[in-house]
C-alpha positions as CSV (number, residue, x, y, z in Angstrom):
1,X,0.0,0.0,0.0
2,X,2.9,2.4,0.8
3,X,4.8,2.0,-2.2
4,X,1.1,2.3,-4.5
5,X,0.9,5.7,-2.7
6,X,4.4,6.7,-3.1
7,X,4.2,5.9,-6.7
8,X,0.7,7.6,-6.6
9,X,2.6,11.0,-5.2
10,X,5.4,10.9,-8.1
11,X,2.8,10.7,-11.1
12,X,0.7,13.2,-9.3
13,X,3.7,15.7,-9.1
14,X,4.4,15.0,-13.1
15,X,0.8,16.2,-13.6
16,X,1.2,19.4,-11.3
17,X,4.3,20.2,-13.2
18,X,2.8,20.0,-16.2
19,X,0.0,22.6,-14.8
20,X,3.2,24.8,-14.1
21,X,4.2,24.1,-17.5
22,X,0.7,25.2,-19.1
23,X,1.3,28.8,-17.8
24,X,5.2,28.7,-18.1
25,X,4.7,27.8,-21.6
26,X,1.9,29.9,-22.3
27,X,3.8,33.1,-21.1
28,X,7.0,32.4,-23.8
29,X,5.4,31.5,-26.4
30,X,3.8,34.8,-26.4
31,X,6.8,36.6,-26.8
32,X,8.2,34.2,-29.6
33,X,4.6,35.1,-31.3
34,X,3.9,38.7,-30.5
35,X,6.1,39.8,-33.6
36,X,3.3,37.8,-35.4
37,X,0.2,39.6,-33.7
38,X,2.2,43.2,-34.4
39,X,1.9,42.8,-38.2
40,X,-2.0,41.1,-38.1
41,X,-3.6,42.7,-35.5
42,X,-1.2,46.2,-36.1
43,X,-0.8,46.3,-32.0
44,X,1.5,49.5,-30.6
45,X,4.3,48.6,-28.6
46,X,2.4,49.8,-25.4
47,X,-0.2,47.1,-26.4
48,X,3.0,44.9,-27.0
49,X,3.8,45.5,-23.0
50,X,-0.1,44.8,-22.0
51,X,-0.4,41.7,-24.0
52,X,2.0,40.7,-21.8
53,X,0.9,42.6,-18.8
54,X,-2.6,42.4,-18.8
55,X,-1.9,38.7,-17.8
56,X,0.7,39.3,-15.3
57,X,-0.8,42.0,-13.8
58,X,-4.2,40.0,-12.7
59,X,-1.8,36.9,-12.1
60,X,0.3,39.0,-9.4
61,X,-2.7,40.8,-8.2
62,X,-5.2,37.4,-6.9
63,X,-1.9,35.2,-6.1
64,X,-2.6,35.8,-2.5
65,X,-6.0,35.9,-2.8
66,X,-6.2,32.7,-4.4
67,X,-3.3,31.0,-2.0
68,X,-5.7,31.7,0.8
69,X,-8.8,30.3,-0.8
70,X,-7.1,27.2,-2.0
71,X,-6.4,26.5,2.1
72,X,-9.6,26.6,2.8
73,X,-11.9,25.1,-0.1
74,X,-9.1,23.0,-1.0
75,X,-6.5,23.0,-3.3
76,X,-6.5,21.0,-5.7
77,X,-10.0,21.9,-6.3
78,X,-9.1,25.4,-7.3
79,X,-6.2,24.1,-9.5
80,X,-8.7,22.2,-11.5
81,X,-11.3,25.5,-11.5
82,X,-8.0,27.7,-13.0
83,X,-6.9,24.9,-15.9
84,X,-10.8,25.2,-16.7
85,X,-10.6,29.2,-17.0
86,X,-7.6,29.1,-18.3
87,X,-8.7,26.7,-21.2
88,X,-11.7,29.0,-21.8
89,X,-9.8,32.2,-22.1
90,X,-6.9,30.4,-24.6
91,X,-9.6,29.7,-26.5
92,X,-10.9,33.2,-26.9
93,X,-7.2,34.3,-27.3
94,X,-7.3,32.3,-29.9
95,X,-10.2,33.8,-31.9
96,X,-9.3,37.6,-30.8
97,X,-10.1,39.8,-34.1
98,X,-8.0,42.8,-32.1
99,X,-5.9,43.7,-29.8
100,X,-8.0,44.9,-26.8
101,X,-9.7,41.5,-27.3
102,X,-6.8,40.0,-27.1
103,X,-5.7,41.8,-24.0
104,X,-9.1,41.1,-22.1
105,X,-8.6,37.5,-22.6
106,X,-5.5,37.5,-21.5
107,X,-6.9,39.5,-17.9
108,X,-8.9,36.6,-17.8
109,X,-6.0,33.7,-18.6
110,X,-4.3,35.6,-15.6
111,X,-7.7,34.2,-13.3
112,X,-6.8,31.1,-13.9
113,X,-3.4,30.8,-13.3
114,X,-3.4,32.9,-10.2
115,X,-5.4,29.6,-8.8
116,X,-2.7,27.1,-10.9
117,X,0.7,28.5,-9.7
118,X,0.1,28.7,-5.7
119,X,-2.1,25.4,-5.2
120,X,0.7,23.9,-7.2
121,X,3.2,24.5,-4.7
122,X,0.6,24.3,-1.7
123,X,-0.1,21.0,-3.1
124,X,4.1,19.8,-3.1
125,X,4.8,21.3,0.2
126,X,1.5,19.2,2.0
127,X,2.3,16.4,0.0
128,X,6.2,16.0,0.7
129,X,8.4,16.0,3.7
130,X,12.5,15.9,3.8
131,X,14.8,15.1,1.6
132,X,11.5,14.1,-0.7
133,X,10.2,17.3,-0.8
134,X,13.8,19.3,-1.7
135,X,13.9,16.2,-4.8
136,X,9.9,17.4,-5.5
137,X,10.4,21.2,-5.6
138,X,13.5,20.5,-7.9
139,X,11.5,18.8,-10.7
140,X,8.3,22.2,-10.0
141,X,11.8,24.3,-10.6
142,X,13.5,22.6,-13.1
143,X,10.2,22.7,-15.4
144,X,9.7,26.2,-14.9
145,X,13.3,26.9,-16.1
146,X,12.6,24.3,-18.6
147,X,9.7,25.4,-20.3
148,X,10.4,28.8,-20.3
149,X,12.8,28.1,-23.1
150,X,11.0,25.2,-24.5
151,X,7.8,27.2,-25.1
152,X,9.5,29.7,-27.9
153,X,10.7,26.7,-29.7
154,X,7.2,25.3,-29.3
155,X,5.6,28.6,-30.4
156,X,8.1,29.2,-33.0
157,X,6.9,26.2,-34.7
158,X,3.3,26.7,-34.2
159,X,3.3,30.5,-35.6
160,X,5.9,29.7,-38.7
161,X,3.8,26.7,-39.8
162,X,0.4,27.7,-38.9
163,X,-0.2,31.0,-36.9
164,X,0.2,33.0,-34.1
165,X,-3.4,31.9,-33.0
166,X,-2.1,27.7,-32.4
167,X,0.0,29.5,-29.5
168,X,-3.0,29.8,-27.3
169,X,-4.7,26.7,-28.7
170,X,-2.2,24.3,-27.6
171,X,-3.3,25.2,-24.1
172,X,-6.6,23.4,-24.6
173,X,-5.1,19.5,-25.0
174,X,-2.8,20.6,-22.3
175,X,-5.3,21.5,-20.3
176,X,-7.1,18.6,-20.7
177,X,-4.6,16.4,-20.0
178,X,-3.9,17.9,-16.2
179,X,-7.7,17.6,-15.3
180,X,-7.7,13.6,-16.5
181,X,-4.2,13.5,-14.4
182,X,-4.5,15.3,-11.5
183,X,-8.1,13.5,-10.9
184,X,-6.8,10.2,-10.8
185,X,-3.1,10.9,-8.9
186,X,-3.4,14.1,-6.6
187,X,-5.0,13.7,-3.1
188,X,-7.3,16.9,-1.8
189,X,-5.6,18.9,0.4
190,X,-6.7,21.9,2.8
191,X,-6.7,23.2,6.2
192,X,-8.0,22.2,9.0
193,X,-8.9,26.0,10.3
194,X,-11.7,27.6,9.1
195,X,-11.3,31.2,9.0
196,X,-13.0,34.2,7.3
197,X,-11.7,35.7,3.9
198,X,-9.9,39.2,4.2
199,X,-11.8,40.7,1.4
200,X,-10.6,44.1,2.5
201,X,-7.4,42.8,1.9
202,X,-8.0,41.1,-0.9
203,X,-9.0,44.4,-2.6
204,X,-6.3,46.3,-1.5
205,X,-3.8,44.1,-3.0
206,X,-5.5,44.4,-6.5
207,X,-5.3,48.5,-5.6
208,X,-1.6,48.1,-4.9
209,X,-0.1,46.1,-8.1
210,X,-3.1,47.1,-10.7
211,X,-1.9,51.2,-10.8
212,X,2.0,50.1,-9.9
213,X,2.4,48.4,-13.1
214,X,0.1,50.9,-14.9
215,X,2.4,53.6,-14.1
216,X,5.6,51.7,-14.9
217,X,3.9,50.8,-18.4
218,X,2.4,53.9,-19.2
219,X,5.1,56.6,-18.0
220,X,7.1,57.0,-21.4
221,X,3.5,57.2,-23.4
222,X,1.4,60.0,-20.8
223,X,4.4,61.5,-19.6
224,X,6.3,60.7,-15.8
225,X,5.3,63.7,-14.6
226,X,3.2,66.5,-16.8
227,X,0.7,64.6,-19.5
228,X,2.8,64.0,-22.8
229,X,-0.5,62.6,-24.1
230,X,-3.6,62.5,-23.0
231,X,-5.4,59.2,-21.8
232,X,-8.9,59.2,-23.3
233,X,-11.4,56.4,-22.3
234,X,-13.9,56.4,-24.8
235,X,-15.4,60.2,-24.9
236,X,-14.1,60.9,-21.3
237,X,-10.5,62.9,-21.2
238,X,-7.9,62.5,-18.3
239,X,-8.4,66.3,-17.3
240,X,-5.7,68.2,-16.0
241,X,-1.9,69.0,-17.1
242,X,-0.7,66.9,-14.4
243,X,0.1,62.8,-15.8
244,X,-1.7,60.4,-14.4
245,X,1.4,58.2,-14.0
246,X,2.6,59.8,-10.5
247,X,-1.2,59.8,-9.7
248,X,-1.1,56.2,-10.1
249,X,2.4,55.7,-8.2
250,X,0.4,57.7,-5.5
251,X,-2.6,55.3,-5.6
252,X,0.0,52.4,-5.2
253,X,1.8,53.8,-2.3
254,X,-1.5,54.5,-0.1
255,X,-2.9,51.1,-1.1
256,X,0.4,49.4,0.2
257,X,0.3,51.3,3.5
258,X,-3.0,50.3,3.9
259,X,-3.1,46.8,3.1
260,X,-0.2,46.4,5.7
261,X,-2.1,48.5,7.9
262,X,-5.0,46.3,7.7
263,X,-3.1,43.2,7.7
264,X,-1.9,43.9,10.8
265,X,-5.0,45.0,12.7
266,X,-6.7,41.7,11.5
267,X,-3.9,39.7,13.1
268,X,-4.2,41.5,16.7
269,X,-7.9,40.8,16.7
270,X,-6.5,36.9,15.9
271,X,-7.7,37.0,12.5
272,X,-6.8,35.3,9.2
273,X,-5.3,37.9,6.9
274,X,-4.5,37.6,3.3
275,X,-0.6,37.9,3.4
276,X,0.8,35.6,5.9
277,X,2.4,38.2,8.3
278,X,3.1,35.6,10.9
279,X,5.7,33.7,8.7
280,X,7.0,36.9,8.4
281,X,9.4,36.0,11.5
282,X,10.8,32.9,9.8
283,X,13.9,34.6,8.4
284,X,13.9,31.8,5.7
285,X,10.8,33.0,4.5
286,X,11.3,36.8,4.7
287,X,14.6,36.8,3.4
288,X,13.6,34.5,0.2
289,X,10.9,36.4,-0.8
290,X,12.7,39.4,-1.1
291,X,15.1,37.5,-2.9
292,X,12.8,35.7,-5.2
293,X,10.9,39.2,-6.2
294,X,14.4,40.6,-7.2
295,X,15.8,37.7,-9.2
296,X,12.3,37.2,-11.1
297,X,12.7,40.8,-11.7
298,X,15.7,40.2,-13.6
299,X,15.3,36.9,-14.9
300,X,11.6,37.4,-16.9
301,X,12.2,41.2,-18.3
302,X,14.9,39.8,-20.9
303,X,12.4,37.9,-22.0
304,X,10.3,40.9,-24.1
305,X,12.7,42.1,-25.4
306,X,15.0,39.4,-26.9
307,X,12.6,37.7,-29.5
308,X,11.4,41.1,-30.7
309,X,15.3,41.8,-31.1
310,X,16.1,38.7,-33.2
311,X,12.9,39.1,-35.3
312,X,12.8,42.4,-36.6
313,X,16.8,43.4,-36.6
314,X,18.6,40.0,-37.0
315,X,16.3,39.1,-38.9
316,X,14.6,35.5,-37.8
317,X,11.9,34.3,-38.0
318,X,9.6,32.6,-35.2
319,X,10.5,29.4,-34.9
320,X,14.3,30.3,-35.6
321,X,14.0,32.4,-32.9
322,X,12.5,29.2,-30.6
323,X,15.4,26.9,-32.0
324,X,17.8,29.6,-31.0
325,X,16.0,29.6,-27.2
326,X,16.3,26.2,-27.1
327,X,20.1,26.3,-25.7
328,X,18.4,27.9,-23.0
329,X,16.1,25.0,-22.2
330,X,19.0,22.3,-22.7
331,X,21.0,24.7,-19.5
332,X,18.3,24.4,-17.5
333,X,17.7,20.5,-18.2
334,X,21.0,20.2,-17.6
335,X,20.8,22.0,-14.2
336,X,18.0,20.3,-13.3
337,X,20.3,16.9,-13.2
338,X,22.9,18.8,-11.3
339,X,20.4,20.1,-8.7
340,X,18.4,16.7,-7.8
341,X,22.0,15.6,-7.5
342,X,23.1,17.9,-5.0
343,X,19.7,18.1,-2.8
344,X,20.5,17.0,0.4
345,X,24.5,17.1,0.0
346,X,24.8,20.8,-0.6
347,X,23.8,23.8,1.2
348,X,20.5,25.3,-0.9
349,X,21.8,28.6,-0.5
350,X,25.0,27.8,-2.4
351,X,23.2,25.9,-5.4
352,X,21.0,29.5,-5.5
353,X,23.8,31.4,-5.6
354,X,25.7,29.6,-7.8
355,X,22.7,29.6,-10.2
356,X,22.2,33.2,-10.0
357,X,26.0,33.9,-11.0
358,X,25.2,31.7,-13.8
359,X,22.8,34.3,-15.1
360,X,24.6,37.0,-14.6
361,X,27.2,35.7,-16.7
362,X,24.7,34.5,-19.3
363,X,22.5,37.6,-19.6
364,X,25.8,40.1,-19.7
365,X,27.2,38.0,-22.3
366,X,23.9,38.2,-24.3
367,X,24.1,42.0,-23.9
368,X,28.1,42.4,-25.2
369,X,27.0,40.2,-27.9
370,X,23.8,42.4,-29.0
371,X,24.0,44.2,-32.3
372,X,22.4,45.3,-35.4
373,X,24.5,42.8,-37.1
374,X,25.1,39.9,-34.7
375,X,25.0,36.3,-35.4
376,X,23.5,33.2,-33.5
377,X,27.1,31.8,-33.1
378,X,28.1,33.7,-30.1
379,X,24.4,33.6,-28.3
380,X,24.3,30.2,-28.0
381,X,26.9,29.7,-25.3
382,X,25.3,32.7,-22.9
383,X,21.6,31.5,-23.7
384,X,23.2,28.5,-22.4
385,X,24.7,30.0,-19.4
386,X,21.7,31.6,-18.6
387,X,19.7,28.4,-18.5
388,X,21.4,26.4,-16.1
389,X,21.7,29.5,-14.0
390,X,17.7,29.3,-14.3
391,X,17.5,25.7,-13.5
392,X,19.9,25.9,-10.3
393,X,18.4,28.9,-9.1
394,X,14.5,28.4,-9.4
395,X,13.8,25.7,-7.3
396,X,16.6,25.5,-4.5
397,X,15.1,29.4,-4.1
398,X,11.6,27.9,-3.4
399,X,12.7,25.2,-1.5
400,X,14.6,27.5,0.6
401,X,11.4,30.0,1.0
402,X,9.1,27.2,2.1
403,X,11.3,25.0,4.2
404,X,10.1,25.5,7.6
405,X,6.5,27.0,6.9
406,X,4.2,24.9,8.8
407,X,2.0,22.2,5.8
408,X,-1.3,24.0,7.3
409,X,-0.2,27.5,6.1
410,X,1.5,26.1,2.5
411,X,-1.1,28.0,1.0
412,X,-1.0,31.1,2.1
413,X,2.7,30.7,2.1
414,X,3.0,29.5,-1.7
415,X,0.7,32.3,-2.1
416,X,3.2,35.0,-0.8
417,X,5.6,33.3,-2.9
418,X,4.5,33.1,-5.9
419,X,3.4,37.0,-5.6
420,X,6.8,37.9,-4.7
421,X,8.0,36.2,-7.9
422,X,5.6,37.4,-10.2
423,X,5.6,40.7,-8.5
424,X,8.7,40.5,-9.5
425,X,8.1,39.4,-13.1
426,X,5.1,42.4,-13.4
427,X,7.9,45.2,-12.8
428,X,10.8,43.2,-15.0
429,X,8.6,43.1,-17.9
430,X,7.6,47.0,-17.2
431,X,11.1,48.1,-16.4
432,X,12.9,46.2,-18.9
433,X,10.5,47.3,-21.3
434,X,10.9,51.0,-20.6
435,X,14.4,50.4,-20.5
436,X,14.1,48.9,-24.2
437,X,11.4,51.5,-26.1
438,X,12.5,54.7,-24.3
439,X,16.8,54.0,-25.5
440,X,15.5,53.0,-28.4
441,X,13.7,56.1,-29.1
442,X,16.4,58.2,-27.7
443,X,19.2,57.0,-29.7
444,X,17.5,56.9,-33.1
445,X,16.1,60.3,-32.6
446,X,19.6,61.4,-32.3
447,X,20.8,59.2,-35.2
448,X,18.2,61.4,-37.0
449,X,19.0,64.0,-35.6
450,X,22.6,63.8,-37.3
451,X,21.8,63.1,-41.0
452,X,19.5,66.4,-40.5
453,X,16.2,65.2,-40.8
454,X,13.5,67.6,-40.0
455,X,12.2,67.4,-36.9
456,X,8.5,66.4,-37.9
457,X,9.9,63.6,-40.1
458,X,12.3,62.2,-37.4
459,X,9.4,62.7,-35.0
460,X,7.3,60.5,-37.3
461,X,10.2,57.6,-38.0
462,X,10.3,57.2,-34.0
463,X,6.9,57.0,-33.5
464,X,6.7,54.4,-36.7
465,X,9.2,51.7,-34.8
466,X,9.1,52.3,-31.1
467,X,5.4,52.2,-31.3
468,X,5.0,49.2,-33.7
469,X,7.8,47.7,-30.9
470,X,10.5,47.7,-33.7
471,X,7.9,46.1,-36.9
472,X,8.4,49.1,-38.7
473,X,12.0,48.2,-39.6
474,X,11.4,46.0,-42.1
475,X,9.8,48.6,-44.0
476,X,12.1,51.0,-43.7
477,X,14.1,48.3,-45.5
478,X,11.9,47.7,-48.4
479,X,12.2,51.2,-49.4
480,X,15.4,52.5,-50.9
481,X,14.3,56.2,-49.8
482,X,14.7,55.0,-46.1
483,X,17.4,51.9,-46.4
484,X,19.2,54.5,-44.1
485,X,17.0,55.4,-41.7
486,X,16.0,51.8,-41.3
487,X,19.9,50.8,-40.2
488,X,20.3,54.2,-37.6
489,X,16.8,52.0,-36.3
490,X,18.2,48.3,-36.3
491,X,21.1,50.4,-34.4
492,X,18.6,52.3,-32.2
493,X,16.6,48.8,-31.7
494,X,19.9,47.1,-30.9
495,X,20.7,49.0,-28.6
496,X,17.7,49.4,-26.6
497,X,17.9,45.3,-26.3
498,X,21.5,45.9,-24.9
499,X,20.1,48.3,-22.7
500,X,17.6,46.0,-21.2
501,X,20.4,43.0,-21.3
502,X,22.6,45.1,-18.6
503,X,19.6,46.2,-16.4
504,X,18.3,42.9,-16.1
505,X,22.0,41.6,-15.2
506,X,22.2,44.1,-12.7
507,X,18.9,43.2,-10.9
508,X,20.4,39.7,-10.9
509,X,23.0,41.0,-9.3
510,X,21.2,42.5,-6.3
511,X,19.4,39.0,-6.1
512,X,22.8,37.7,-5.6
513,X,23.7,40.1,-3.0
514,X,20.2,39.9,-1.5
515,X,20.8,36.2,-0.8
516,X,23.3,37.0,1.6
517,X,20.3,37.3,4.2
518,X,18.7,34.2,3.5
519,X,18.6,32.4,7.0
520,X,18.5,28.8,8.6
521,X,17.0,26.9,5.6
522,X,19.7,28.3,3.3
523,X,22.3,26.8,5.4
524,X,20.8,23.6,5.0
525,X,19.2,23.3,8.8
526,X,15.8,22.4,8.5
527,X,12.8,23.6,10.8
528,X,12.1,21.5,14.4
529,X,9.2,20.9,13.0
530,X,10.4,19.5,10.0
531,X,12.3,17.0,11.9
532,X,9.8,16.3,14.0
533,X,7.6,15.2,11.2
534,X,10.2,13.5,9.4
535,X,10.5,11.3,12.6
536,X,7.3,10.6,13.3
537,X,7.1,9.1,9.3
């Protein structure tokens, strides 16, 4: 009977990784097909970012909220409830006939994996004990860092051979597949306390992230500070001279105070709330949050802006692109071997670290090798770099988060997690992004500049390829009137992907340092409570 359940527990983690790997996989293949949806849908490069952000936003916003629930009404329950949204809103991403379509199904993709990514790890951490459970989070890890790559190569294919549309509709036998799995292998788990949801809480979250990443998105198109442009919703006009960026920064900063504000009083009056402040005081989990939010910063903001990079100034096209990518999944396979190896032997903190110095290498070799007439030759070994940096890093960073958080508060926990990450992620993609369109636009305005172009026309060229996220190039280059202008863009473009390359290396780099306060856990001493368990079993 023991070894039926054990067996049982190992086919019901391949199942939850492959619900990982249904958003993991959905989020890159985007990227590899977003060149695709510019030229048929004719998005702007602001829509670019939302397509993107639209998803992460909602994801990041209803992690906690959703961590919480999944304690109480069970957890795999709501995993099965988000593959099922998720499904549904693929499908309509599939079938978008424009752009704000698009986006709204992807705000509603982000519902469902909100409840995928936390019950996930709820689910390993209540299911696993010990040395098992280091082994468990290394394969949730190691697919993350694996699919991420393997999902442009995927898409690639699916968007040269057929269209950009087959990227959301592999999601559906995907989906599919984890329902029938996760029925038969996965065990229901929840908590035994029954305590009241911290709506208040719940909405303040949403009020924190929703206008943070607004504002991070929208600065370089209304202005940072005084309106550049003017947002117009339908017939109603933002009013005064003032942007609505800081406004929104503002909105962000009072929603934070108050949602700690509120946490807090709940928890003197003995209350649940919706972030976990009581784990707070395991320095474990403090300490790897911060750290996870900073590395996910720098590891998912590359991500924009490499494909659109190697599409539209090298010159690939999708699924070269994905082959390219796939170095990147072969490093973190590879990782994934060394790190199941080493669970148990070596001190998590070290595999972390080592893994994060791994992507710094990687990603600063991507940037020095970024230009507007690079080769693939030279990528290959960085991507790979980068990928086992990935792999090493990812899951040794969530083991070490989660160690010694009790199993009856894994949701909430996994939760607070997987916000920090994609927290994280929400402001890589918007920083890395503005770090990519605003040096683009810079530097080919002064390219223009120089060959004397008036300052309308220049004006207009800018707009033409920062707004079309860098499409407009290969128009330029059809024309023999603008051959020139298109090369001072592939320059511009070029370097606005170096630009991004070098921030997200340095972010890396504080996550490096920031691991230097991880606590116990890192060191490879596990929680009494851990041992007690382990005992007992």
């Amino acid at each position: 009977m023991d070894e039926r359940m054990a067996g049982r527990r190992w086919a019901g983690l391949v199942f939850i990784s492959i619900a990982v790997s249904l958003i993991i996989v959905d989020s890159t293949i985007v990227n590899v097909a977003v060149p695709s949806i510019v030229e048929d849908l004719g998005i702007s490069s602001t829509e670019v970012q939302w397509v993107q952000e639209a998803y992460t936003l909602v994801f990041a916003s209803l992690l906690l909220v959703f961590g919480s629930l999944a304690d109480r009404f069970g957890r795999r329950r709501l995993m099965l409830l988000g593959v099922a949204i998720f499904i549904v809103a693929s499908i309509a991403a599939a079938v978008a006939p424009t752009g704000g379509l698009l986006i709204l199904s992807r705000l509603v993709q982000g519902v469902g994996g909100s409840m995928i990514l936390p019950t996930t790890l709820s689910l390993i951490n209540a299911t696993f004990r010990g040395r098992e459970r280091g082994i468990a989070f290394a394969v949730w890890g190691s697919t993350i860092g694996g699919m991420a790559a393997v999902g442009p190569l995927l898409g690639g294919w699916l968007t040269t051979s057929f269209s950009w549309r087959w990227a959301f509709g592999i999601n559906i036998p995907l989906g599919i597949l984890i329902v029938i799995g996760v029925l038969f292998t996965v065990a229901e788990s929840r908590s035994d306390r029954r305590e009241t949801i911290d709506g208040v809480g719940a909405l303040l979250s949403v009020l924190t992230m929703a206008p943070l990443v607004f504002g991070l998105i929208e600065g370089r198109t209304y202005g940072w500070w005084t309106v550049d442009q003017t947002l117009q919703i339908g017939d109603w006009q933002w009013p005064w001279s003032l942007s609505p960026v800081p406004i929104a920064f503002a909105v962000a900063l009072v929603a934070l105070a108050a949602f700690i504000a509120w946490g807090v009083h709940r928890r003197r009056r003995g209350r649940s709330t919706l972030l976990a402040l009581g784990l707070f005081r395991i320095a474990s989990f403090r300490n790897g949050n911060i750290a996870a939010a900073v590395v996910s910063l720098g590891e998912f903001g590359i991500i924009l802006a490499l494909p659109l990079w190697l599409q539209f100034v090298v010159g690939f096209d999708a699924l070269q692109t994905g082959l390219l990518l796939l170095s990147l999944a072969i490093g973190s396979f590879v990782a994934s071997g060394i790190a199941g190896a080493l669970s148990g032997r070596v001190a998590p903190v070290w595999i972390v670290r080592a893994g994060l110095l791994a992507e710094i290498i990687g990603v600063a070799g991507v940037a020095f090798t970024i230009g507007p007439d690079a080769t693939w030759g030279p990528l290959i070994p960085f991507l790979f770099v980068y990928g086992v940096g990935v792999g090493l890093a990812t899951a040794q960073l969530t083991g070490v988060v989660l160690a010694e958080v009790p199993p009856a508060e894994s949701g909430a926990a996994s939760g607070t997690q997987s916000t920090s990450r994609q927290l994280g992620a929400a402001l890589g993609v918007a920083i890395l992004g503005t770090v990519l369109f605003s040096t683009t636009s810079s530097v080919l305005a002064s390219a223009l500049d120089d060959r004397g172009l008036p300052a309308e026309q220049r004006d207009q060229v800018v707009s033409q390829v920062v707004d079309s996220a860098g499409a407009a190039i290969v128009g330029l280059e059809q024309s023999p009137q603008t051959q020139d202008l298109a090369a001072d863009a592939r320059t511009a473009f070029s370097d606005g992907t170096k630009a991004a390359a070098f921030t997200a290396a340095g972010f890396l780099t504080l996550g490096l340092i920031s691991t230097l306060t991880l606590g116990a856990a890192a060191s490879g001493r596990g929680s009494r409570q851990e041992e007690e368990e382990q005992a007992r079993r």
